[in-house]
Phi, psi and omega in degrees: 000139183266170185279013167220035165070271196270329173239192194284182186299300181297309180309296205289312173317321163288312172316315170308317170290314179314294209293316187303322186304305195286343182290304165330304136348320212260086195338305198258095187193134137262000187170214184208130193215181157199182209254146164287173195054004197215047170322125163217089171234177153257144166248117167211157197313095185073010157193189173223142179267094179281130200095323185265122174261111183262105178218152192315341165230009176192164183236142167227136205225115143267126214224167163264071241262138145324180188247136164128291157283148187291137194276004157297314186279331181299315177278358243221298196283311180323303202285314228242022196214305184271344167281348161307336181299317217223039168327140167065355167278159193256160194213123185239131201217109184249148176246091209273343179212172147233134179245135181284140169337134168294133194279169193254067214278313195303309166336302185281316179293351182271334192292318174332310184292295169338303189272350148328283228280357193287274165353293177303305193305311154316317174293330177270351181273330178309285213308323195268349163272009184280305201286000000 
């Protein structure tokens, strides 16, 4: 028996990978997660869909909201990207973190590099009136 009753193995693997692309999808989402003691996966033959649970009258999706909406809009958005997927079913949206923006290293290191190479360049205009 498959985690959807009637159908193959291979239908819920795909249903699953789909439900994960799209939830991912989802502007204010970073990811897919899950809580330790509280697995919300697929489970499959050589691998796991992990934050997503595919079961026979419902999907439960864990997920990670970016910082900034409000997280009723964050389950809002999740639900409205997986129920087309999942007719009739109930779609359950656990928000297991909120992770803040990824700092910008390449920005501060491109300005830095300027003005290094700014530097060097001034030591080498130096160095050749010099010489």
């Amino acid at each position: 028996m498959t985690a959807m009753g009637y159908r193959t193995l291979d239908e819920v693997a795909e249903l699953a990978d789909r439900i994960a692309a799209a939830v991912t999808r989802c502007p204010d989402v970073a990811g897919l997660t899950q809580i330790p003691g509280m697995p919300v996966a697929t489970y499959l033959p050589g691998r796991t869909v992990s934050g997503v649970a595919v079961r026979s009258a419902e999907v439960e999706i864990c997920v990670v909201a970016r910082i900034g909406p409000p997280l009723p809009q964050v389950a809002a958005q999740v639900r409205q990207a997986v129920e087309p997927l999942v007719p009739g079913r109930v779609v359950d949206v656990v928000i297991a973190d909120i992770t803040t923006p990824q700092a910008r290293p390449k920005a501060a290191m491109g300005s830095a590099g300027r003005r290094r190479r700014s530097d060097t360049n001034e030591r080498k205009t130096g160095a050749s009136a010099n010489g």
